[in-house]
C-alpha positions as CSV (number, residue, x, y, z in Angstrom):
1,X,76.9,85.3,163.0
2,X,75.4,88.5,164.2
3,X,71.5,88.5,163.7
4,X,69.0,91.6,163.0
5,X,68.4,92.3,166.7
6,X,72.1,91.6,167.8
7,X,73.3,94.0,165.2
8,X,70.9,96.6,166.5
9,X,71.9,95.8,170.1
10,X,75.6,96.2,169.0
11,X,74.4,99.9,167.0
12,X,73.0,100.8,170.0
13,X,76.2,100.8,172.2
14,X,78.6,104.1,172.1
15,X,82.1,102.6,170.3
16,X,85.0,102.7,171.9
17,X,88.6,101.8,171.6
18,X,91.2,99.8,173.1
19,X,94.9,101.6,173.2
20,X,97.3,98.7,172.9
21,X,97.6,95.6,171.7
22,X,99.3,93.4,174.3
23,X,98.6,90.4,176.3
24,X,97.4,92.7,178.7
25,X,95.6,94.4,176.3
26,X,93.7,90.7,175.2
27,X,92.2,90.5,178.5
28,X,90.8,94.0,178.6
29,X,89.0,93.4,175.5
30,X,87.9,90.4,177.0
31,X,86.4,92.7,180.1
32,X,84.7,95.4,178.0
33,X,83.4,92.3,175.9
34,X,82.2,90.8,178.7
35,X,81.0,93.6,180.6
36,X,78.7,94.4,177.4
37,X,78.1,98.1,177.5
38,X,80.4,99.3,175.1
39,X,81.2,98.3,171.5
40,X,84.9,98.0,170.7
41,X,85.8,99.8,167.5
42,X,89.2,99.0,167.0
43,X,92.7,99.0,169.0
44,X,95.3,102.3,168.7
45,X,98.7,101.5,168.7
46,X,101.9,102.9,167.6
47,X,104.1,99.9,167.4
48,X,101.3,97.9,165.0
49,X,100.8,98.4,161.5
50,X,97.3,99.6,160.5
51,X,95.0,96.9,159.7
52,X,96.8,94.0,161.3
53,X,94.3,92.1,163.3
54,X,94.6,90.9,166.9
55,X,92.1,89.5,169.1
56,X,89.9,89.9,166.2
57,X,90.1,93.9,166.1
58,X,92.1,95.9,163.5
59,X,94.5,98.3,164.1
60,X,93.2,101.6,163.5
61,X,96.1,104.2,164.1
62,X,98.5,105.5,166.6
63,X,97.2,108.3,168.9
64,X,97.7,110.6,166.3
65,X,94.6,109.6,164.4
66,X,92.4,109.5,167.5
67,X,91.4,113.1,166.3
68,X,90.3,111.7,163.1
69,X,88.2,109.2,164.9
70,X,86.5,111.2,166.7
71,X,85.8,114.2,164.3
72,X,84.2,111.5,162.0
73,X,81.5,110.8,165.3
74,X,82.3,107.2,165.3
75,X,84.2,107.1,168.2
76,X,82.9,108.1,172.2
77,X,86.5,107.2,174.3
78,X,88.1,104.2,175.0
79,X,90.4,102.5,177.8
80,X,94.5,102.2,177.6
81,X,95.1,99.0,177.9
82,X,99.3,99.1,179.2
83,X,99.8,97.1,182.0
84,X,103.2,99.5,183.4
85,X,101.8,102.1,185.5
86,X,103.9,105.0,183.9
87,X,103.8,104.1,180.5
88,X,100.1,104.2,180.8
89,X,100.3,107.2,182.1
90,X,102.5,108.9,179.7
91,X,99.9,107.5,177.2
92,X,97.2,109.1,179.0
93,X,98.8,112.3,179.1
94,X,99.5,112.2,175.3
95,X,95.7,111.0,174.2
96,X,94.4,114.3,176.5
97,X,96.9,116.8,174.6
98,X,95.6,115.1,170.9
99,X,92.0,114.6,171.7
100,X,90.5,116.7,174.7
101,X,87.3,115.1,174.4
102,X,88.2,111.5,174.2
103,X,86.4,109.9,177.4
104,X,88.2,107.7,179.2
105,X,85.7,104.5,180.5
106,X,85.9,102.2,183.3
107,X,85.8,98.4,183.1
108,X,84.6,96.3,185.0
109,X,84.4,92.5,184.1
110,X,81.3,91.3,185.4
111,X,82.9,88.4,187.3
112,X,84.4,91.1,189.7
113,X,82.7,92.5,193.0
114,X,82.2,96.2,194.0
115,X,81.4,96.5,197.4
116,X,78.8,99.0,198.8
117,X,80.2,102.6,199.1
118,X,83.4,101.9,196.7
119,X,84.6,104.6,194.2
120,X,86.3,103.7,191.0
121,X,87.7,105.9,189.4
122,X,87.9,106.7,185.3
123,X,90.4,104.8,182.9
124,X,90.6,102.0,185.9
125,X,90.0,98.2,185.0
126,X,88.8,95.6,187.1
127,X,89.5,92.4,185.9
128,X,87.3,88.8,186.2
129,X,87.2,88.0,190.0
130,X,89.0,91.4,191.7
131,X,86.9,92.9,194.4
132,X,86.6,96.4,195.7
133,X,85.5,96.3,199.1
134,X,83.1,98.5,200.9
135,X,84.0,102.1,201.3
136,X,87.2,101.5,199.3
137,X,89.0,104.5,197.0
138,X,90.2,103.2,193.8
139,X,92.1,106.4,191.7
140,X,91.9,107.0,187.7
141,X,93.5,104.3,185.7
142,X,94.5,101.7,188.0
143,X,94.7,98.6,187.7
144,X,92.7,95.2,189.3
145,X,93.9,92.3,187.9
146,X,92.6,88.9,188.1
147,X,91.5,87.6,191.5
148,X,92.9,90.8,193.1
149,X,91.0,92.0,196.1
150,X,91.2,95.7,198.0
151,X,89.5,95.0,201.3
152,X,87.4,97.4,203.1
153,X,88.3,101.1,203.4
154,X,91.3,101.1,201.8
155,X,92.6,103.7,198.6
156,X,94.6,103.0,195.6
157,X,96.2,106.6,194.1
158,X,95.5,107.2,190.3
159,X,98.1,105.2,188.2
160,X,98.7,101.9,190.6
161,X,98.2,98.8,190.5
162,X,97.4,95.5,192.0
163,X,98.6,91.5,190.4
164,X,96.2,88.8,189.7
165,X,96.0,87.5,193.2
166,X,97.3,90.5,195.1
167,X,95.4,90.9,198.4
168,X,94.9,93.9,200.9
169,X,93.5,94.0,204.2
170,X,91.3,97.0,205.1
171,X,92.7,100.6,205.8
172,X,94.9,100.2,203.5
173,X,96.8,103.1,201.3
174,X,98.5,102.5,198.2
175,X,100.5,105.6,196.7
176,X,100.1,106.7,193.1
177,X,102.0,105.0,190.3
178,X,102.8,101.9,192.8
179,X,102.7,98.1,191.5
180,X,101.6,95.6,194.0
181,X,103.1,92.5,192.4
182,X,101.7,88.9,191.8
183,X,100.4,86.8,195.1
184,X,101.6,89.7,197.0
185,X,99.8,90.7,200.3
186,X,99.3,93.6,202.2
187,X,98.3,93.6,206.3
188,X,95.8,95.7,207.8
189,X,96.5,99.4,207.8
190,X,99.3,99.3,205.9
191,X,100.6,102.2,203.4
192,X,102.4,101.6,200.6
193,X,104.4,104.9,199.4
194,X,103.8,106.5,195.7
195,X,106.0,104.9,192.8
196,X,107.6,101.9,194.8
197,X,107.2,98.5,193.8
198,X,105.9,95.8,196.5
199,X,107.8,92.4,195.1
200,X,106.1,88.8,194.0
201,X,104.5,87.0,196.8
202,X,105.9,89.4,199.5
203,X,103.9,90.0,202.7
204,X,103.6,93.9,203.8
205,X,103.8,94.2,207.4
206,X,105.0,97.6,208.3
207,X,104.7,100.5,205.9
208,X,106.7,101.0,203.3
209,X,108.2,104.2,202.0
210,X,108.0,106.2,198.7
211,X,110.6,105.4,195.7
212,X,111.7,101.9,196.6
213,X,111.3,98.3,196.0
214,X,110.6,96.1,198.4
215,X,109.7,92.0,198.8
216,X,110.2,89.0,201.2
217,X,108.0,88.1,203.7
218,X,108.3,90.2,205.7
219,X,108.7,92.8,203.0
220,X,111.9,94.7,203.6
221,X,113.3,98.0,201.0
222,X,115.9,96.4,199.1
223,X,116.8,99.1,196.7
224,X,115.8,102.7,195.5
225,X,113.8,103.4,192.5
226,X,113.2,106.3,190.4
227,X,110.0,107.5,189.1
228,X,109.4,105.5,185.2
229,X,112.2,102.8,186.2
230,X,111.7,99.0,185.7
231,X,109.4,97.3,188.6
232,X,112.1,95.1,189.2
């Protein structure tokens, strides 16, 4: 039960929404819950039918009627909430052409750390226990998941992402629309190239190039990979 001063606190907060409605998307709700500075409206998703509940939010619409949202003034921006790097970017793409205005938020679960210095850039999510370390780079909608940590000094392009329990040294570069899978670890100084996908529990030791996938420990390039394919 919502009292007289929660539901004021809750009237208070710009509305946003969540787009998807996956198991990814159940722990982003739980961050932007958590978090507290937002109020969530509602999730957007093509696949649902409106009004079907899930995690306790209705389905509201596909992207299509993110217009309609907004034009009523009930709606300030939201976060897209698809864990694949280039579906979420294709999403992205397609909520800017529809809605121009829509904002895109970051965030942050208040379990995580930001370090002193660290950017994060907009659309990006930072799950319960990831860190940004100091002076760190993080791009527009990217990914931290749980217990994920990108140590000191380090950049992650727009569109990446990092695995609940993914660790980086410091100095380290991952290109845009790259996955750094589960347990996975990347040494000191280390690049990892745009669109490649570094494997479960591999360890990075020497850089790895653009367009591949790579794992083992050490990770070696197994195969190639094409911008929008599978991770693995």
């Amino acid at each position: 039960m919502i009292d007289g001063k929660d539901a004021q606190f809750m009237a208070d907060k710009q509305n946003v929404v969540v787009i998807g409605s996956s198991g990814h998307a159940k722990v982003v709700v739980d961050v932007i819950e958590q978090e507290g500075s937002y109020a969530i409206a509602g999730l957007i998703d093509t696949f649902k039918p409106v009004g079907e509940i899930v995690y306790g939010y209705k389905v509201l619409g596909s992207e299509e009627f993110l217009p309609t949202l907004m034009a009523n003034g009930g709606i300030y921006g939201g976060v897209i909430a698809i864990g694949d790097n280039w579906a979420r970017a294709m999403v992205a793409e397609k909520v800017r052409s529809l809605a121009p205005g829509f904002i895109f938020i970051t965030a942050i679960h208040p379990a995580a750390v930001v370090g002193r210095g660290a950017q994060i850039g907009a659309g990006t999510v930072l799950m319960a226990g990831a860190v940004v370390n100091s002076d760190s780079r993080v791009g527009e909608f990217c990914i931290l998941n749980t217990g994920a940590s990108l140590d000191h000094d380090s950049f992650m392009g727009e569109y990446s992402s990092l695995a609940p329990g993914a660790v980086t040294g410091g100095n380290v570069t991952i290109g845009r629309f790259s996955a750094v899978s589960i347990g996975a670890n990347i040494s000191h100084g280390i690049s990892i190239g745009e669109h490649t996908v570094l494997g479960a529990g591999a360890l990075a030791l020497e850089n790895i190039p653009d367009h591949c996938v790579a794992y083992g420990t050490p990770a070696k390039v197994m195969r190639k990979r094409s911008a929008g394919d599978r991770y693995l």
